[in-house]
N, C-alpha and C positions, 0 to 999 in steps of 0.2 A: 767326533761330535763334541762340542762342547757344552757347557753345562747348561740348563731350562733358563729361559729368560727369567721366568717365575722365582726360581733360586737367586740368581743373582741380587735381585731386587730385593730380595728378603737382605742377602749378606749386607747388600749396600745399606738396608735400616740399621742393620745392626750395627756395622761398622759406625754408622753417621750418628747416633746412641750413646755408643760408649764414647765416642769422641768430646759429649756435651756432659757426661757424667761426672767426672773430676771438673768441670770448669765451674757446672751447675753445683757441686758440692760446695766448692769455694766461697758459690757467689752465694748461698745459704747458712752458709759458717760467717759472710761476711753483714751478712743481713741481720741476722740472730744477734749479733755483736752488737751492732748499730742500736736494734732492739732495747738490749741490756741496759747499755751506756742511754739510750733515751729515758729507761724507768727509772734509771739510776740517777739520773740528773736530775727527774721529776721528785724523785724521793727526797735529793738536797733541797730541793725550793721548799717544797711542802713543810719540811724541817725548820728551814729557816723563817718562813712564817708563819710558824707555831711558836718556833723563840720568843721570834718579834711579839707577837701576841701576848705571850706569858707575860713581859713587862709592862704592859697596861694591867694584869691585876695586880691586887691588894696585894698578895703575896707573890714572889716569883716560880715557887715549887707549889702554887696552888695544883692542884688535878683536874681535869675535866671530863665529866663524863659526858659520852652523848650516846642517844636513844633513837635508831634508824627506825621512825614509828611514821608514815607520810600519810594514814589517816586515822590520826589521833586525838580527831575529833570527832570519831565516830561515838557508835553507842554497845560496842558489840565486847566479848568480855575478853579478847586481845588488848581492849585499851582499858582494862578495870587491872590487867596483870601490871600492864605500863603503869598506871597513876600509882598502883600499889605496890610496883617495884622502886620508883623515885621517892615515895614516903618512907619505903625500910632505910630505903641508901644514904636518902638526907640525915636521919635519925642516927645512922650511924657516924658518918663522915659528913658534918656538918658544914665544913668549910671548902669542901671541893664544890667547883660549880658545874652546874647541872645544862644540859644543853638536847632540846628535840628537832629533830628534822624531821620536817612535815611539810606535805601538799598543801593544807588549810589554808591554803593561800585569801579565802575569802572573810575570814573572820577575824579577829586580834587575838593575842594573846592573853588577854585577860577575858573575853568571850570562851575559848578555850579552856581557862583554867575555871569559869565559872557552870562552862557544861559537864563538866567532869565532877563538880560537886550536884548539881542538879543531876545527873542520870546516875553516880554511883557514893554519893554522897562522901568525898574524899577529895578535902583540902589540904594542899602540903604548904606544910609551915615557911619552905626557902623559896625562893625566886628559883623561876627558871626561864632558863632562854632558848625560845623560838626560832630558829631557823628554816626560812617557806623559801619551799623547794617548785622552782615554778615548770619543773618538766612533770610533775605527777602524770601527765596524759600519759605519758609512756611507759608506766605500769599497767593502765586500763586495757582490762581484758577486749573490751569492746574494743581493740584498736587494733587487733590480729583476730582475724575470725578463723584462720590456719596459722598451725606450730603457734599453738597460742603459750602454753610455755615455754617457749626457745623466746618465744616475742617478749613476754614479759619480763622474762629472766634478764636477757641481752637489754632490755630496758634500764632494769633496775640500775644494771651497770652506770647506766650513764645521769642516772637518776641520784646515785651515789657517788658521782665523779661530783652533779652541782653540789651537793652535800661538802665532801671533803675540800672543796675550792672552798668554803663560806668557814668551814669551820675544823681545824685540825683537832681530835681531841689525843687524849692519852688512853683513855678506855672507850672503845664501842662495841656498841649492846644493838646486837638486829633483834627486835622485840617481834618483828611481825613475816618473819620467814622470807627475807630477802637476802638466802644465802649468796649469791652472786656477788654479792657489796665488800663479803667478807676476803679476799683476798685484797680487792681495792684498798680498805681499812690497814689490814696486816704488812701487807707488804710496799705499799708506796705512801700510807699514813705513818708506817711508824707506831701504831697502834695496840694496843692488848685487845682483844678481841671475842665478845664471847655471843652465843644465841641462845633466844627462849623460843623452841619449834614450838608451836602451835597445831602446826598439820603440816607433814613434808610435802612441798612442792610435785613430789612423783612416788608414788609409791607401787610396792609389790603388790599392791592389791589392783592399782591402776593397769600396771601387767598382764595381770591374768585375767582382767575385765575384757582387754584388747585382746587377749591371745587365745581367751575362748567364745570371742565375738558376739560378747552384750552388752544389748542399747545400754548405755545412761545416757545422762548430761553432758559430760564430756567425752562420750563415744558416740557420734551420727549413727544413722540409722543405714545409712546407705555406706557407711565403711562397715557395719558390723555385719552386710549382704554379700561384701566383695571379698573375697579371702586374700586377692592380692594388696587392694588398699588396706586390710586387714594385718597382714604382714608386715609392709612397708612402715605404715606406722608403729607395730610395734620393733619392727629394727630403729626409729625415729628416738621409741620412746627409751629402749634400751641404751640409746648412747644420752641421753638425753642426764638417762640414771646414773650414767658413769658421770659424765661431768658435775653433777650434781653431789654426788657421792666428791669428786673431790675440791671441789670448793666448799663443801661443808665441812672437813677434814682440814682446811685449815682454823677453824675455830678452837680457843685455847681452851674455851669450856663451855658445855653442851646444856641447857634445861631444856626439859621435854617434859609435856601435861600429862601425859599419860601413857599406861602399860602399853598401849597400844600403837602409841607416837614412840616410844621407845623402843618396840623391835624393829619399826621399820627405818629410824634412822640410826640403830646398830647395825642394821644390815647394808646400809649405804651408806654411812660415812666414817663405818669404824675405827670411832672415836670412844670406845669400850671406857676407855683411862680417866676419860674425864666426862661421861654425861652422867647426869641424874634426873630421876624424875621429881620436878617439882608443880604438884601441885596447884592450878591458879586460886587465886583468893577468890573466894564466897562470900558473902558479908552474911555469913549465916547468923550471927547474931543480929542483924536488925530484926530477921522476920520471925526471932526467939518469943517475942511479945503478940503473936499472932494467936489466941487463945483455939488451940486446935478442937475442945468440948465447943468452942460456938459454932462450929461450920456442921451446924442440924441439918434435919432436912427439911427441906424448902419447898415452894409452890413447883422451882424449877431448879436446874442445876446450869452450872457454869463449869465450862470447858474453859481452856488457858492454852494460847500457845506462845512461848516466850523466845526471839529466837529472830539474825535479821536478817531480812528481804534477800539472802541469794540464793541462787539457784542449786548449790548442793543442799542445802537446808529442807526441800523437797513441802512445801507446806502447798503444793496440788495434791499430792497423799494424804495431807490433815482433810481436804476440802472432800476429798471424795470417799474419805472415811467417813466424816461425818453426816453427809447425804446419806452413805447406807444405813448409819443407827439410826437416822429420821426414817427413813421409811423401815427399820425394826419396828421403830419405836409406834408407828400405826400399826401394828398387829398386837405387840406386846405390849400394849398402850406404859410407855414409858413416860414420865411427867418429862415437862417443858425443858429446851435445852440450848444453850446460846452456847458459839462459840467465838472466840475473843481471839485476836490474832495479832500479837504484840511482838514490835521489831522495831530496830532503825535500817533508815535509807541513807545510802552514801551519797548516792548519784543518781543518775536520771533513768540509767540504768537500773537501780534497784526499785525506783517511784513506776517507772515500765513494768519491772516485774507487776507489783501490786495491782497495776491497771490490769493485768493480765488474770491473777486470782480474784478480783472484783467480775471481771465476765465468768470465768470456770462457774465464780457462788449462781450467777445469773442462768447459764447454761443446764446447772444443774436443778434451776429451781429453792437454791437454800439463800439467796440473796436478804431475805428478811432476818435469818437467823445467823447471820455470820459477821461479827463486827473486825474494823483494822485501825490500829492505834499505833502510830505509826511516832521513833521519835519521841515519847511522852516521857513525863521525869519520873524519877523513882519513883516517891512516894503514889503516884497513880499506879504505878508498876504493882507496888506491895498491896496497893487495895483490891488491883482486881487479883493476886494469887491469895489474899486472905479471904475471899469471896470464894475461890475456885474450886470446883470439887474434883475434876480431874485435870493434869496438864498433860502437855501435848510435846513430842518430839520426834522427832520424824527422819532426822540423818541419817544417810547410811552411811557407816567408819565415821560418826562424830568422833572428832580427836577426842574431845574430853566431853563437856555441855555442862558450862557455869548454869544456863538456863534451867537443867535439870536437878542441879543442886538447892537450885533457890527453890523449885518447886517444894523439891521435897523438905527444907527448911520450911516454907510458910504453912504446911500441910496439906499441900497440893498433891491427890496420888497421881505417880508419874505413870505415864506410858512414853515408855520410849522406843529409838530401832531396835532389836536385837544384835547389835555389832557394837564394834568400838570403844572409845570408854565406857557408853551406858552401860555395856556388858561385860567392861573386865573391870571397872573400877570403882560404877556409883553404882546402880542398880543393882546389888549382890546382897544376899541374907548379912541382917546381922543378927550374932549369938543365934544362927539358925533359924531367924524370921522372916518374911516377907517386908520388903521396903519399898517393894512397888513394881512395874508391870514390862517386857519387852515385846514388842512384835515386828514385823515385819511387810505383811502384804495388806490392802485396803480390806479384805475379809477379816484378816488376824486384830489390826485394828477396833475397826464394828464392835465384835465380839466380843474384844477384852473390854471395850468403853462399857458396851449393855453388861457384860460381867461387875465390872464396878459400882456400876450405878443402883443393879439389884440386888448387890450388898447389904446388909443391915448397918445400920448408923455405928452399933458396938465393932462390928467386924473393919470398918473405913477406919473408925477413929485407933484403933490396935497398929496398921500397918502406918499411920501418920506418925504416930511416937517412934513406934522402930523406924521410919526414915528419918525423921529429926534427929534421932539421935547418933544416927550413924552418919551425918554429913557433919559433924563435928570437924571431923580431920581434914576437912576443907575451909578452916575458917583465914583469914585475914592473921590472924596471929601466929599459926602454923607456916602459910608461905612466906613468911618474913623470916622466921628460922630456919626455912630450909636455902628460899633465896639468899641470903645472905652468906650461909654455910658454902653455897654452891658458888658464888664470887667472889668468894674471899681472894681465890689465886690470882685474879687479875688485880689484884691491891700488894700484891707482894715485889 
């Protein structure tokens, strides 16, 4: 007898397999090649009209910095690190020209540089040049409702190719976590290369959100039921980490806001050698002139929340914290109380969100006492937190919260998440005193606000000094010396 048809069939894949194995290897040794010599050739062009470029300036070894920032006309305090990381670097290197790539496609560049003095009061003394980036759609989250960081990510890319077509520089700086860009930059710009994380794009905490199957924001409700959809995404999310981890690794040098932003992109992009934490600027001295002895007590009190329209930001927790102190505050008869809900909107998207907290205030019956200030310039910014008796934050893993620094600068006592910066970095004793308050769940919330409020005026005004004084280390003149320290390497 000779051998099972079943066998043969098998030998015959096998045979037919290896036969395509070496041809197949070839024709992927030869592809790769091809590959090479295409980035390769991309890299001379790119080169060459950056040459070309240089001699249309003043000088021919002028420098060029540019600032991967595509909405830097926002109001949020990513764009107060921007404006005040291009003020350190003009002050230093006055003659290199300065260059941002942005989405803002709708505004000018002098509209731009005039809302950057109106929302964080900060005029830089050199010209800078704009470059509008007209794919921003394809960063928008809204535009992948699934693998929506794979989408964005893979966006950014191409988002960063219109970038580098418009403008070659010698140095770039991704200011707003668009690590994808940064191999683009390094390797087919020709570029020095550096990042200011803000908040990594994935983190180990996003991990174990998914891998012990609870709801947030960015975890459905219906994947966090299904233990295979459950799975699947987090094998998604795990490679997702790896490649992230190394496109961030090629950065020449790392700024991260905080303790908290720091271990989780030591842990992914283990760039040990060269990250530091630097601090974003605070304009803590403007709100130094806030005379913390006038904020007496009042007919009523004002709540503050500082902080803009998206959805990790969680300001349905403020809403439905503060419904439960009002109806505390009918039993405990607590005087009068307004809450103030202060942010900017990028998109239509974020003006959606606020449509949406405007019903919750309705839903819950707090509609009269819940105001949104949406957008507004500083100085209304610093009236309503020198007014404010308690502010509001609400993030869970805030990377850092400029929001929460200004509080506690204007003498605003803060409540914040218990996670994240507010927990490892601003809201911590100084000299062993209280500087103000953490929570977590809409109960913990209530609580701590009716805890504050039934404070004596001597006890509020004790913990206002001690947080004044300890937001010190966050001023404007502090991240100038560390930013500066921390990019020096890319000037050498």
């Amino acid at each position: 007898h000779g051998p099972p048809v079943g066998d043969c069939c098998f030998n015959t894949y096998i045979e037919f397999f290896y036969s395509l194995f070496f041809p197949g290897l070839i024709l992927c040794g030869i592809l790769c090649l091809c590959l090479i010599l295409i980035l390769w050739r991309i890299r001379v062009l790119l080169q060459r009209k950056k040459n070309s470029a240089s001699t249309g300036k003043k000088e021919k070894d002028q420098m060029v910095i540019a600032f991967f920032h595509p909405y830097c006309n926002a109001g949020g305090g990513g764009e107060r690190v921007l404006w005040c990381a291009l003020r350190a670097l003009q002050k230093k290197y006055p003659a290199a020209v300065y260059v941002v790539y942005t989405g803002d496609v709708n505004v000018s560049s002098q509209q731009i540089l005039e809302g950057a003095f109106r929302r964080f009061n900060i005029r830089l003394t050199h010209p800078v040049r704009f470059v509008f980036l007209r794919k921003r759609y394809l960063v928008e989250d809204s535009l992948y409702p699934y693998f929506t960081l794979l989408g964005q990510s893979l966006g950014s890319i191409f988002l960063g190719w219109e970038a580098l077509m418009q403008c070659v520089p010698d140095i770039y700086i991704d200011s707003m976590g668009y690590a994808f860009t940064l191999p683009l930059f390094k390797y087919l710009g020709g570029c020095r290369v550096g990042s200011y994380v803000h908040y990594p794009t994935i983190s180990t905490d996003m991990l174990s959100v998914v891998k012990n199957q609870n709801a947030r924001f960015n975890n459905a409700t219906f994947i966090t039921r299904n233990p295979f959809l459950s799975k699947v995404k987090l094998i998604y999310y795990y490679l997702f980490a790896f490649l992230y981890g190394l496109v961030g690794s090629c950065s020449d040098i790392v700024m991260v806001n905080s303790s908290w932003t720091l271990n989780h992109i030591l842990s992914l992009w283990k760039v040990g050698h060269c990250t530091n934490i630097v601090y974003p600027p605070c304009d803590v001295h403007t709100f130094l002139d806030i005379p913390l002895e006038a904020k007496k007590m009042t007919p009523g009190h004002l709540l503050v929340s500082v902080g803009q329209f998206r959805p990790e930001k969680n300001h349905p927790l403020q809403i439905r914290a503060f419904a439960k102190l009002l109806n505390m505050r009918k039993t405990e008869s607590l005087p009068s109380l307004k809450l103030v809900l202060i942010g900017g909107c990028r998109n239509q998207d974020d003006e959606f969100r606020v449509n949406q907290l405007r019903r919750l205030c309705e839903d819950l019956g707090v509609q009269e006492d819940v105001e949104f200030k949406i957008n507004i310039p500083f100085d209304e910014l610093k009236n309503y937190l020198s007014k404010g008796t308690i502010g509001l934050h609400t993030m869970w893993n805030e990377h850092f919260g400029i929001g929460v620094v200004e509080c506690m600068a204007a003498g605003t006592i803060i409540l914040a998440h218990n996670s994240g910066g507010p927990k490892l970095d601003i809201v911590i004793p100084y000299e062993g005193e209280v500087t103000g308050f953490l929570a977590e769940s809409e109960e913990g919330y209530a609580e701590t606000m009716a805890h504050i409020l039934s404070m004596s005026e001597e006890k509020r005004l004790q913990i206002r000094n001690n947080a004044r004084a300890s937001v010190s280390r966050f001023s404007d003149q502090e991240f100038e010396v560390t930013f500066l320290s921390s990019v020096e390497k890319l000037f050498k």
